[in-house]
N, C-alpha and C positions, 0 to 999 in steps of 0.2 A: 254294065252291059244289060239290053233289057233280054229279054228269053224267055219263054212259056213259064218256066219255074217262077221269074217275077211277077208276071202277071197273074198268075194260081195266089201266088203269096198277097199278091194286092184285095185279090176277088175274098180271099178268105177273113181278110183283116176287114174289109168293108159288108163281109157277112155276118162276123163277130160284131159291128159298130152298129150294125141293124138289130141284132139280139138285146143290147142291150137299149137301145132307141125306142126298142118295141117294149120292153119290160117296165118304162116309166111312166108312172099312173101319171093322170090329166088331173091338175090342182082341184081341189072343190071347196069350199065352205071355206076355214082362215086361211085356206092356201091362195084365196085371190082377192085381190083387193077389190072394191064397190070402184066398178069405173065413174071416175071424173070427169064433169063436162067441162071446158073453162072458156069464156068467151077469148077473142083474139083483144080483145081492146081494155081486160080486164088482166091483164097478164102483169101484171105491177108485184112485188114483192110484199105488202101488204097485203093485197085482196088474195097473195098466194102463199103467205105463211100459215093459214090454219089445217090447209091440205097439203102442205111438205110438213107438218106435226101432226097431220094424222099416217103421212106413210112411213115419219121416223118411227111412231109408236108401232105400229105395225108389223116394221122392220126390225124393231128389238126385241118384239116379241116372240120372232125365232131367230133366237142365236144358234151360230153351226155352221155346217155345209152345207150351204145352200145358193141355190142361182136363182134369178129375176129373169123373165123374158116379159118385155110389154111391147104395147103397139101402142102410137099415139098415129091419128085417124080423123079427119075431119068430118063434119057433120052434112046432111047431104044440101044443104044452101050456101057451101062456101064456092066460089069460084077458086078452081084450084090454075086457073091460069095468070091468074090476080097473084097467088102466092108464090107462084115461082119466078112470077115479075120481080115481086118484092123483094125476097130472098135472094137472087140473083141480082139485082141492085145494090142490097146490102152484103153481100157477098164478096163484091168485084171495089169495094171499096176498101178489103182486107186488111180490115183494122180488128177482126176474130177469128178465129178456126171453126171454117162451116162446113158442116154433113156435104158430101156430094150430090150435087140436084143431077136426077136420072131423067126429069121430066115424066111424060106421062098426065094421064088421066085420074089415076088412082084414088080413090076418097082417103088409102093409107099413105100417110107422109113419112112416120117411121118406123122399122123394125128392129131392135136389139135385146142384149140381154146384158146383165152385170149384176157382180157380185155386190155394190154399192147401190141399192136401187133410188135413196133419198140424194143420192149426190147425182145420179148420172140424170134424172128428174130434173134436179136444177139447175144443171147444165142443158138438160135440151130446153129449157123454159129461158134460160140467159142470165141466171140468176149469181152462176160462180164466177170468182175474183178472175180465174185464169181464163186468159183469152186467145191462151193455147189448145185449146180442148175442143176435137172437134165434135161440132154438136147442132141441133136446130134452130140456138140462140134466139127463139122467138120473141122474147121482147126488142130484138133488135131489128126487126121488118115487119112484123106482120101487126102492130099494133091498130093498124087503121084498116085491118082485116075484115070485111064484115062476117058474121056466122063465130062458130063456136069449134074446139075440138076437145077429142077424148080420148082420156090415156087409160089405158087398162093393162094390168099388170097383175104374172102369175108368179108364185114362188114354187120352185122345185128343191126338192127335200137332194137332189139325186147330186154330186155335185163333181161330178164328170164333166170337164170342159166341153171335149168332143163332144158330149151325149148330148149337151143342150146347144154347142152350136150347131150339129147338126139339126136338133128341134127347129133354133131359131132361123138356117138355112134353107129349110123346107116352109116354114112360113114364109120367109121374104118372098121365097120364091113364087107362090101359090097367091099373096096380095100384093107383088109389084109395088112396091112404094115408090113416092116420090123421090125423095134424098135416104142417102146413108146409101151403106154399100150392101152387098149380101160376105159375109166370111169374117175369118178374125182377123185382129191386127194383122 
């Protein structure tokens, strides 16, 4: 039953969620990785092993509790009505597990976070076996993309689910991305 009493108990648990939301510093120096540009047409597994070995190394270099939030973001000469063409083309032929297209304007395509940042990278690039996984699978639409995008990614030391999905929550929300959703599984 709901009742003032649950709603006090909801306000206070979402007061408590901000205290701690507020208390997590902003990554700076090895806590963020040097954003990468990559063209759409260079997205081949080759021209993209030396930057998924530099975010393994990266990656290993803090073991522990820790989350990933990044955005990958296109550049501002891509047509982003060109990419949701293609994506949704390649999408509707469901032969992968592809992000949700929101549509939209957006210059940001996507918002998340994970504890795995080298693998969930190469799943939104198309790079992984499984074609269960949903993700931006760009090498599988956008290769004849013109323009370039950028993936930038923070590591938080903090490793509070809630605490960084709501981080990542409040970003979705504030740059509208194209695809993916805003929440957790």
């Amino acid at each position: 039953m709901i009742d003032q009493i649950v709603i006090n108990d909801v306000a206070d648990r979402l007061i408590g969620l901000s205290k701690r939301v507020r208390s997590v510093s902003l990554p700076e120096g090895p806590d963020v990785f040097p954003s990468e540009t990559i063209k759409f047409s260079e997205v081949t597994e080759n021209k993209q092993r030396p930057f998924l070995g530099r975010v393994s190394t990266w990656e290993k270099e803090h073991k522990g509790d820790c989350s990933y939030i990044y955005i990958i973001s296109v550049k501002d000469d891509v047509d982003i009505e060109a990419c949701c063409a293609a994506f949704k083309a390649s999408k509707d032929k469901k032969e992968r597990a592809y992000a949700r297209l929101n549509g939209g304007l957006s210059k940001t395509l996507y918002v998340g976070s994970s504890l795995k940042i080298k693998t969930r990278i190469n799943e939104h690039l198309g790079f992984h076996k499984s074609k269960s996984t949903y993700s931006l699978q760009i090498k599988h639409w956008a290769t004849n993309i013109e323009g370039a995008f950028q993936i930038s990614i923070w590591r938080f030391d903090n490793g509070d689910k809630k605490v960084i999905q709501t981080i990542e929550d409040g970003i979705w929300a504030n740059l509208n991305p194209v695809f993916g959703r805003q929440g957790s599984k």
